[in-house]
N, C-alpha and C positions, 0 to 999 in steps of 0.2 A: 504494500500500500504506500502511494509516495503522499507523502507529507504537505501539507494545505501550503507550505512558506513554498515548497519547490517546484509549484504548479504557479503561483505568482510569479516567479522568478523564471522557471520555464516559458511562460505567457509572453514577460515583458524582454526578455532576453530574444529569444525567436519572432520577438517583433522587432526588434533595434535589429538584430540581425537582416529580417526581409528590409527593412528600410536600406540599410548598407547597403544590401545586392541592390537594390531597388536605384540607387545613389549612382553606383557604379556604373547599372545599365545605364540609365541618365549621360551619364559623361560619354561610355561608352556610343550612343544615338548621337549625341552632338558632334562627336569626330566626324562619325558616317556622315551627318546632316553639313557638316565644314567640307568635306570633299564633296560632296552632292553640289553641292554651292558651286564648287569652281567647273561641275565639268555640266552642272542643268544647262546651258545655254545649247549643247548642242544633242541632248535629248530631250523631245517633249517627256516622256514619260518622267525622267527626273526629277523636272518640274514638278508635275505634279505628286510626287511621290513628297517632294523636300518642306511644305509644309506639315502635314500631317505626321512625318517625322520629325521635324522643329517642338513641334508642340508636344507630343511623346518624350522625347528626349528633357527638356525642361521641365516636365514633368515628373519625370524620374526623379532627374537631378534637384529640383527641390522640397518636392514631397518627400522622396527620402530622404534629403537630407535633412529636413524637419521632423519627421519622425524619427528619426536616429539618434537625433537630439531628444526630441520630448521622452522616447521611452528607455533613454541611458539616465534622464533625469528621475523618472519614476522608479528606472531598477534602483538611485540611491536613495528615494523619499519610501517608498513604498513601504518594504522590510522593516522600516523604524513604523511607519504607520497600523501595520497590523501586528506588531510585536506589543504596541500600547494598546490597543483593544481590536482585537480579532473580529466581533459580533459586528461591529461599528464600520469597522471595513469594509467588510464582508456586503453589509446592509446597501453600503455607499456605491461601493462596487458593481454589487447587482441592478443595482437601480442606474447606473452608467448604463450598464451593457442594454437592458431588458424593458426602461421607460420608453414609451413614445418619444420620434427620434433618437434613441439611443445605436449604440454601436451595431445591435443585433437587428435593429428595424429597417438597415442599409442595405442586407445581402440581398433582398427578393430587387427592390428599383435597381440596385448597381448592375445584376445579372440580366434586368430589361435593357440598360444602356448598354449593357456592351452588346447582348445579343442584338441591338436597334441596329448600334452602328455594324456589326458584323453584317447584318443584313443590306443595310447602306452600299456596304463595300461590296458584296455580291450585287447586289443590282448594276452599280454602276460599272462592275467588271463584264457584268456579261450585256448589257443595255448601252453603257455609256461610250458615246462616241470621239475617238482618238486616243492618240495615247495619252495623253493629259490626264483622260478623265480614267486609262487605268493604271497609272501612278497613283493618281489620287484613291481609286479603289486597294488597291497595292496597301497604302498606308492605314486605311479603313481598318481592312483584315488587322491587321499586326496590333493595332489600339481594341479591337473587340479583343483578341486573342491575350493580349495583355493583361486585360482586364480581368478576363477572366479565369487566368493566371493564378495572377497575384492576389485578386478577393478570393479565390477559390483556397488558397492554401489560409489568408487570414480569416476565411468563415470556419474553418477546420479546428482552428487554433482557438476564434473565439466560442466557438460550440461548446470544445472540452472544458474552458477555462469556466465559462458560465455554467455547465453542471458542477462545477466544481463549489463555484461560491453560492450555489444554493444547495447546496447539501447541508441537513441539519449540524 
């Protein structure tokens, strides 16, 4: 049986972690998206490809690197906070993840946005006329796929974690 502190720390650790990768890819799309830049002029497809990976890429790079931040903050707050009362934590915590608009009430709309645009990008791959429009579907794909990625391993994580803090 693992221990209520090592299920917090597990939580908030494997989420500073997906943020780092998350950081990494970030930087990682921007390089692509900086070479994209110098040679779009002589692919339509490029083009359209180099926003919708602009916008991914900056993404990455500063949602994860603000979650990398926020949850290395909470692995040091946290530990002291449920060490001085557990119940009160616990209480707090649940009601984060589990109130309207809370952490858990994001997975069903995030999984229509990505599947929308994932749909988007099919349309316009097999519909949309030139290559422009399939770069731009190109990028579509890769942002649904991302998405549903990355909320797919952090609905996993907040699943266990919220059985966890509502257990008597």
């Amino acid at each position: 049986m693992i221990d209520f502190a090592e299920t917090v720390l597990w939580y908030y650790k494997s989420e500073r972690n997906e943020a780092l990768w998350l950081t990494g890819f970030g930087v990682m799309v921007v390089i692509i998206d900086a070479k994209i830049l110098l040679n779009m002029n002589s692919n339509d497809m490029l083009r359209g490809l180099f926003y919708p990976l602009l916008f991914l890429g900056l993404l990455g790079l500063f949602a994860g690197g603000f979650n990398a931040i926020n949850n290395q903050k909470r692995l040091a707050e946290l530990p002291l906070e449920f060490a001085k009362d557990l119940r009160s934590f616990k209480i707090k915590e649940a009601e984060r993840f589990e109130k309207s608009g809370g952490v858990n009430s994001w997975w069903m709309p995030l999984k229509i946005i990505w599947t929308g645009i994932l749909l988007v990008g099919i349309f316009l791959g097999f519909w949309g006329v030139g290559d422009w429009w399939y770069g731009l579907a190109i990028g579509l794909l890769l942002w649904g796929v991302f998405g549903w990625v990355v909320d797919g391993f952090a609905h996993q994580r907040a699943r266990i974690y919220t059985i966890e803090l509502i257990k008597p």
